[in-house]
C-alpha positions in Angstrom: 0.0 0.0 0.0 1.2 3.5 -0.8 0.2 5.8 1.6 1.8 9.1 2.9 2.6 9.8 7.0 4.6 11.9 9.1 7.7 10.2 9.7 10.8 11.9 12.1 13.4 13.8 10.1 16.4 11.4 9.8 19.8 12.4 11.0 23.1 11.4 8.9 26.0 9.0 10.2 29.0 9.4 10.0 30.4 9.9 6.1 26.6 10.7 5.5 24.1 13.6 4.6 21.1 15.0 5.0 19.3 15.9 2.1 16.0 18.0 1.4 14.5 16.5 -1.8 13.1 18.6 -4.6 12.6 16.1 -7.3 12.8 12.5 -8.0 11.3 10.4 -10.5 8.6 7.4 -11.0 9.9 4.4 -12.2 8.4 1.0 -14.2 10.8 -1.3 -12.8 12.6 -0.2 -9.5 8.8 1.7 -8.2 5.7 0.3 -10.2 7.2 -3.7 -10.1 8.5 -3.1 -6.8 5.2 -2.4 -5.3 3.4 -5.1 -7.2 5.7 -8.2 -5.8 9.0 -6.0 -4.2 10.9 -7.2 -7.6 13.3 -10.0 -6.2 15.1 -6.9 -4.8 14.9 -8.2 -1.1 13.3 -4.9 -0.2 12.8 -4.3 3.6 9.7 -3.0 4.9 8.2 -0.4 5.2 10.0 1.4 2.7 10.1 4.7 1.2 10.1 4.5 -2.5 12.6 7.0 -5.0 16.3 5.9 -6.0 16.8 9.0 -8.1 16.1 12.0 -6.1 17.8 15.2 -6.2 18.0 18.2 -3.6 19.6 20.4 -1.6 22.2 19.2 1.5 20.8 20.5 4.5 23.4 18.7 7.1 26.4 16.3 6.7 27.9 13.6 9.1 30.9 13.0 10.9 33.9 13.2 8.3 32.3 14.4 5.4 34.1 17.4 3.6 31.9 17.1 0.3 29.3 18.2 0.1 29.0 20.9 2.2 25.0 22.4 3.6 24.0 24.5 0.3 25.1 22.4 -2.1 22.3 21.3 -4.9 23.4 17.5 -5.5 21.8 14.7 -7.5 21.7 10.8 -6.0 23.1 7.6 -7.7 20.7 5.2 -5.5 23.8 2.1 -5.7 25.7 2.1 -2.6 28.5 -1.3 -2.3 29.9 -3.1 0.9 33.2 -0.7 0.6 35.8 -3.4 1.5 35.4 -6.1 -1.7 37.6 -6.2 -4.7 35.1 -4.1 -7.0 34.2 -1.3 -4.0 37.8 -1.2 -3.6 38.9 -0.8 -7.5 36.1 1.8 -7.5 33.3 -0.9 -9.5 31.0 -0.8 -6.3 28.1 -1.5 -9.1 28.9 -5.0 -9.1 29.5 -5.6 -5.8 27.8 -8.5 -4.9 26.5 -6.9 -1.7 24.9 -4.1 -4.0 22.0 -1.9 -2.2 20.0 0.6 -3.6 18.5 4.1 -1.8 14.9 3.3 -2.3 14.8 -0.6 -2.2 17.0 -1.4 1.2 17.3 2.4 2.5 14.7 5.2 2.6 14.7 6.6 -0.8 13.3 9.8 -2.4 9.6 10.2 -1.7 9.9 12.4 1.3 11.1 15.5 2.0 13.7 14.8 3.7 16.7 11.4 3.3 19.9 10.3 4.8 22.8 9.2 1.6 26.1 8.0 1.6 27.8 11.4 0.7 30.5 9.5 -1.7 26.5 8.7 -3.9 26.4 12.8 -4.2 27.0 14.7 -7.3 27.0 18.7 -7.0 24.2 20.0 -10.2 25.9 22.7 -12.3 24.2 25.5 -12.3 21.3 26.1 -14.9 20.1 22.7 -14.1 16.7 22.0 -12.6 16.0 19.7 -9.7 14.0 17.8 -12.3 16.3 17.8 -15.0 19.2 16.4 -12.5 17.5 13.6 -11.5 16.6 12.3 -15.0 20.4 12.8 -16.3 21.9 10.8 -12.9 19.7 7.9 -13.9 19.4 7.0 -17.2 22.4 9.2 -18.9 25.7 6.9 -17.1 23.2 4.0 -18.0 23.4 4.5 -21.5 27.2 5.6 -21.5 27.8 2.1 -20.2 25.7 0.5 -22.3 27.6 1.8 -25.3 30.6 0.9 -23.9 29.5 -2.5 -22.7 28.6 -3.5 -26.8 32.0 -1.4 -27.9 29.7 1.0 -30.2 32.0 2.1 -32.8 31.6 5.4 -35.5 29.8 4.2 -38.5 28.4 1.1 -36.6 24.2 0.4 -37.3 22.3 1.0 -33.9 19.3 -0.1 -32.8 17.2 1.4 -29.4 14.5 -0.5 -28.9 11.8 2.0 -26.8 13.3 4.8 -28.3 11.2 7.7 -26.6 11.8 6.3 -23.1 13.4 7.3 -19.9 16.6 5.3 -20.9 15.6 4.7 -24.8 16.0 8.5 -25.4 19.3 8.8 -23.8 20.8 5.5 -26.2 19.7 7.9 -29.0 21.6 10.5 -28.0 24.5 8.8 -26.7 24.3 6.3 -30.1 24.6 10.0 -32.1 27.3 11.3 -30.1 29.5 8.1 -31.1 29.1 9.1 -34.6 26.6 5.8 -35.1 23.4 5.6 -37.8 20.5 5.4 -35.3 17.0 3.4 -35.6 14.9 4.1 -33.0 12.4 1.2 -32.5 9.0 2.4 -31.0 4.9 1.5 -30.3 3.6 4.7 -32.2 3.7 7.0 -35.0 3.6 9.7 -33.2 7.1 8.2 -30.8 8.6 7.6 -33.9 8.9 11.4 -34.7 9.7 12.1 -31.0 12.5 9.9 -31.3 13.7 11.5 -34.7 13.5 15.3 -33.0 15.9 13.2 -30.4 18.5 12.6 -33.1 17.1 9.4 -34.5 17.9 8.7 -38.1 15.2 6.8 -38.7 12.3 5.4 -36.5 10.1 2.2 -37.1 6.6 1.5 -35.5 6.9 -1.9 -34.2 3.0 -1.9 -33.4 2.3 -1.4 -37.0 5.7 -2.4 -39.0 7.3 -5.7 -39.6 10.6 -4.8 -37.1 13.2 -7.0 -38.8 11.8 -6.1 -42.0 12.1 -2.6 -42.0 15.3 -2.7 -40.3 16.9 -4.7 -43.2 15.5 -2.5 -45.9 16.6 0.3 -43.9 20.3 -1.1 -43.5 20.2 -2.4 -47.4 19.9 -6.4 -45.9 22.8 -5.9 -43.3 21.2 -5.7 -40.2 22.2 -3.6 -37.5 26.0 -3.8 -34.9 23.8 -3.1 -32.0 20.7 -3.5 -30.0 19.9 -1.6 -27.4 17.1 -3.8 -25.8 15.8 -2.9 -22.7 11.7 -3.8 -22.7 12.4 -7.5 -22.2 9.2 -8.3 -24.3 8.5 -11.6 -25.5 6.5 -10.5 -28.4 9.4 -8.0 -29.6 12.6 -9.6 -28.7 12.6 -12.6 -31.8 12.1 -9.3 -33.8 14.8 -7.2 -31.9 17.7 -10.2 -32.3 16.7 -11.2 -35.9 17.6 -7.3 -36.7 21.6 -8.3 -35.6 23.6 -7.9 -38.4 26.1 -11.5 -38.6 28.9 -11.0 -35.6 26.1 -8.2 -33.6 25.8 -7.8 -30.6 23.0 -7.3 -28.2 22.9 -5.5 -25.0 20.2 -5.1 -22.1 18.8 -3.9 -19.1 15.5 -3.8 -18.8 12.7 -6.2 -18.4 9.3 -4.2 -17.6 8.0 -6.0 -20.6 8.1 -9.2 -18.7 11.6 -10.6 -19.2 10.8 -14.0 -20.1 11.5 -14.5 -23.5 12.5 -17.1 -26.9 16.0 -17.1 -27.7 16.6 -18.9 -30.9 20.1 -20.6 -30.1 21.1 -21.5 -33.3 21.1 -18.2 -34.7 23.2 -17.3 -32.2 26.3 -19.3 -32.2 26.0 -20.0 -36.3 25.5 -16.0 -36.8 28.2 -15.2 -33.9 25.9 -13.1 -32.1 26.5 -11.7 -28.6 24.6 -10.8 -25.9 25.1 -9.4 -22.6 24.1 -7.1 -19.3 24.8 -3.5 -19.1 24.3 -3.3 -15.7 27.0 -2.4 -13.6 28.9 -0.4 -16.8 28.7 2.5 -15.4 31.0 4.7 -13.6 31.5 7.9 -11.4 32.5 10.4 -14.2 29.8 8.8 -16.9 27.7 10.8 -13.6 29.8 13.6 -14.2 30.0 13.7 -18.0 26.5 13.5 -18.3 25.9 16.5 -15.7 28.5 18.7 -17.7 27.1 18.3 -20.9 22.9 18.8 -20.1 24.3 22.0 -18.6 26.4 22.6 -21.9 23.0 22.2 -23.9 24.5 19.0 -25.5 21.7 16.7 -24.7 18.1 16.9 -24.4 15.6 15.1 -21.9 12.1 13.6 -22.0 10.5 14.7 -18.6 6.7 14.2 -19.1 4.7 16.5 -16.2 5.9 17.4 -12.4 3.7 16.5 -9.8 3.1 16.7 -6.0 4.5 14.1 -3.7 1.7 13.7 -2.2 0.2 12.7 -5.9 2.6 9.6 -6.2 -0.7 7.1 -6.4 -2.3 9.2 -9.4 1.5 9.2 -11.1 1.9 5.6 -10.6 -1.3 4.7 -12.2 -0.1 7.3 -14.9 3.0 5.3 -15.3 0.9 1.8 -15.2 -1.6 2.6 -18.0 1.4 3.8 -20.5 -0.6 7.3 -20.4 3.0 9.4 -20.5 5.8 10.1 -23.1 9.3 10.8 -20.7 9.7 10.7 -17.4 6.8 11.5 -14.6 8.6 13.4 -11.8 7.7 14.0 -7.9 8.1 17.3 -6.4 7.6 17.3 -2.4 7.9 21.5 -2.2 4.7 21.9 -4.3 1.6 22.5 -2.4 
């Protein structure tokens, strides 16, 4: 049940901080799926929901230098154990002891949260709140995606959910590398979302053949990449049959369901790959992504801002698939 209460203000531990939350966002996976059956994420009860807030640092803890009370700071929600080999080689996203703010800590619907300070990242100025907290968690994402699959100049792309949260950062990120983009979506009207996005073409997988177009589109070669992060049984045969011979495919997502036909023997006798991109990415992919938003160099999909205290009406929002970007929480309005 998702209810709001009055709850003490939490006070930050040592090599900790206090934030005052402006802004966080609703997510399919890590919010909607979560409620519904906690996700396999082992969440602990009761729980406040949000793994990508952003705000201001009201107080720190013991030790902590950065950041100081003031600062506006965004939130990477994956926190490691800090004493195995990937915490200590600075990899803490594959530590196998991985938490997340909003699944095993209080996360971001509140006004106020305790964070590890080292999961702080100071917002440039001419950022919004709003903005910050899309780029912190889908932008790294996609940089590590792309380097996960080794996405090369000149390489064929394909983004499956092109005009989503993550879908529309691939694009970007896909076009910054210097590769030919198709952006794979359920609408006509996506399809020229994603183009404004820097798509170089689009295809309606409701209404198009998906392999089919993509081959005409690539003159019979098939795309170097998929991005493929729905996860839908129904759309995935399509989504690997586009790999061009010695492709690779690439994936994080699974809202679509996740369980899903892999034809085996186009795999090995095609020499196809595919692989996780979670974990891929790092500290200054954080950082990279901040600098350039603030640059103007990339663009984000944020779809309304709402009241905290409106999280049940944006959940359903999110549910029904009645939204085109990202549906943000704001726990300063009203």
């Amino acid at each position: 049940m998702l209810r709001c209460e009055e709850v003490p203000t939490p006070v930050p531990g040592s090599g900790e901080v206090l934030v005052r939350f402006h802004a966080v966002s609703v997510n399919r996976t890590l919010d909607l799926k979560v409620r519904q059956d906690g996700g396999g994420y082992g969440v602990v009860l009761p729980q406040i929901l949000g793994v990508d807030p952003s705000g201001v640092v009201t107080a720190v803890g013991e030790g902590v230098m950065q950041p100081q009370p003031g600062s506006r700071v965004a939130i990477i929600p994956t926190f490691g154990c800090g004493s195995c080999p990937s915490c200590q080689t600075g990899n803490e996203t594959i530590c196998r002891q991985l938490r997340l703010v909003g699944l095993h800590r209080w996360g971001g619907y509140a006004e106020y949260v305790v964070v590890p300070a080292r999961n702080t990242f100071v917002i440039p100025e001419g950022l919004s709140f709003a903005e910050a907290t899309v780029i912190a968690r889908h932008f790294p994402m996609a940089f590590g995606e792309a380097r996960t699959v080794r996405l090369q100049a000149g390489e064929w792309a394909l983004v499956m959910g092109g005009v989503g949260a993550l879908g529309s950062c691939l694009v970007q990120v896909a076009q910054m590398t210097g590769a030919r983009v198709i952006a794979g979506t359920g609408s006509d009207e996506r399809v020229a979302v994603a183009r404004s996005f820097g798509a170089d073409f689009g295809v309606n997988y409701r209404q198009e053949d998906l392999a089919k177009a993509v081959m005409r589109i690539t003159e019979d070669r098939g795309v170097d990449v998929v991005f493929e992060n729905i996860g839908d049984p129904t759309l995935w045969p399509s989504a690997f049959n586009c790999l061009a011979a010695g492709g690779r495919l690439v994936t994080v997502g699974a809202h679509g369901g996740g369980k899903v036909t892999l034809d085996v023997k186009r795999l090995y006798s095609r020499r196809l790959q595919i692989m996780s991109g979670i974990g891929a990415e790092r500290r200054e992919d954080v950082e990279r992504s901040l600098q350039l938003a603030a640059a103007g160099q990339i663009r984000l999909q944020i779809d309304r801002i709402m009241p905290l205290r409106e999280a049940a009406a944006a959940h359903r929002l999110v549910e029904e698939k009645q939204t085109c970007g990202k549906i943000i929480l704001d726990p300063t309005l009203g």
